[in-house]
N, C-alpha and C positions, 0 to 999 in steps of 0.2 A: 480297091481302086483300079482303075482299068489303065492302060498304056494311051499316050496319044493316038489319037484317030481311029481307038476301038469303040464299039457303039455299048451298050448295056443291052443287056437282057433280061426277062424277068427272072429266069431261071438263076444268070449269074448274078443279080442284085438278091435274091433270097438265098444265095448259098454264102454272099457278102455278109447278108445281115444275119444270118445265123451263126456264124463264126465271132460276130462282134460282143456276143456274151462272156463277158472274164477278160475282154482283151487289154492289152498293159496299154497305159498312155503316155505320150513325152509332156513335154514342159509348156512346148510351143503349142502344142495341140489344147491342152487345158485353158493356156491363156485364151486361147482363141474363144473355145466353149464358153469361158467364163464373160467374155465379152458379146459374144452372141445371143448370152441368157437363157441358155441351156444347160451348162455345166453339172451342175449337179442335178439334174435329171435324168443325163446320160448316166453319172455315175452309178446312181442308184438303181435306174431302172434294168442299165443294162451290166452289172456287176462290177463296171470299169476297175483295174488294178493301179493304186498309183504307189509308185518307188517312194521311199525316202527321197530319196536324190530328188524327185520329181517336185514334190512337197518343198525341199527345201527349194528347187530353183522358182520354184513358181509362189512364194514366198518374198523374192526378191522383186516381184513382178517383172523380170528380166530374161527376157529372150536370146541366151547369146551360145548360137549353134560352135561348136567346135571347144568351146571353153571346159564343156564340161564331160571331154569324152567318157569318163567313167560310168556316167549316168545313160549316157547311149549303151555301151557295152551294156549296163545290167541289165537297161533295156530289152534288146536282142537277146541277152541269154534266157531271160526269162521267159518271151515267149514263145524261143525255143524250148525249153523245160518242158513247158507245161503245156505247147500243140496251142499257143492262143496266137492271136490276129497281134498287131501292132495297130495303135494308132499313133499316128504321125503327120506332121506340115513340113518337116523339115527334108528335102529333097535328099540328101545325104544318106540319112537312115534310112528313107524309104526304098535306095537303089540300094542299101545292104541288107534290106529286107529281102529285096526281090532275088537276092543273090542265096540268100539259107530258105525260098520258097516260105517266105514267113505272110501267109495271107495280111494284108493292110486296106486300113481306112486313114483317112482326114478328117480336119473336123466337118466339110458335106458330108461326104459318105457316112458318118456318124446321125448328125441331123437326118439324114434320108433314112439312115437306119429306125431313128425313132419316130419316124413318119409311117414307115412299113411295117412296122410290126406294131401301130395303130396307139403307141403312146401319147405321142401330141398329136392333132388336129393339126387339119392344113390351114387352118386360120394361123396357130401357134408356127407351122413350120416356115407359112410368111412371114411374121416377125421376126422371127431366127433370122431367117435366110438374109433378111434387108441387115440386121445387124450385124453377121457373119459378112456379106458384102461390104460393110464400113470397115473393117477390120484386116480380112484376108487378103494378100497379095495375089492370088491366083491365075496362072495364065486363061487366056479366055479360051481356051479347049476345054480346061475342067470345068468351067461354070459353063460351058456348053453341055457338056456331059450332067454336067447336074441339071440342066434341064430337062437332060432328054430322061434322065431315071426319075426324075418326079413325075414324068407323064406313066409313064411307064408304072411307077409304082402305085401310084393312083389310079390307071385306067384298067391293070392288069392284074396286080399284085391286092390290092385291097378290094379293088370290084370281085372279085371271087365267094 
């Protein structure tokens, strides 16, 4: 995921979307997918890592950042271990991501991921995207930026 006011690339959305194989996921990000109606397509298709910890809180169906620091930590350590991506919604982790250079997605950048590397159809990523929209709090930069890498990954990334 890129910084406010940085634009995408194709170059930088397929070096995104290549990294997002094996990447661990939080709690908040699953729920998201799972309301989007994606969820378990990301997981499978793209090898998604989920924690115990993650399983049990998204089990609760309960979103509650900060209550469960444990599970953040195994987070971060894990995908330091193992050189994988994070995925994350939760703005907290994602500055301590950016802090141990731990490449990250959200759950767009996920969806865009399996738009790019041609798993669902952009009929399919419309759906998402309108469900993902009912759902996700997002400042309107990101869902700016998620527009501009759907053109982008469509016009550049898959046109090839």
């Amino acid at each position: 995921m890129s910084r406010k006011g940085e634009s995408p690339s194709a170059k930088s959305l397929s070096d995104l979307f290549s990294r997002a194989y094996g990447a661990v996921v939080d709690s908040c990000s699953l729920i998201l997918m799972q309301k989007g109606g994606y969820c378990q397509t990301a997981i499978s298709s793209l090898g998604l890592l989920v924690t115990c910890a993650v399983c049990l809180e998204t089990s609760l169906r309960n979103c509650t950042h900060g209550r469960y620091a444990k599970a953040d930590e195994e987070l971060l350590r894990i995908a330091i271990e193992r050189g994988s991506a994070l995925i994350s919604d939760d703005k907290q982790i994602l500055m301590r991501a950016r802090r141990f250079n731990i490449p990250h997605l959200n759950s767009l950048t996920t969806l865009l991921c399996l738009f790019g590397h041609g798993i669902i159809t952009e009929n399919d990523y419309a759906v998402y995207l309108e469900h993902l929209r009912a759902e996700a709090r997002y400042a309107s930069w990101i869902w700016q930026y998620g527009e501009r890498a759907f053109c982008i990954v469509r016009d550049e990334i898959l046109a090839v």
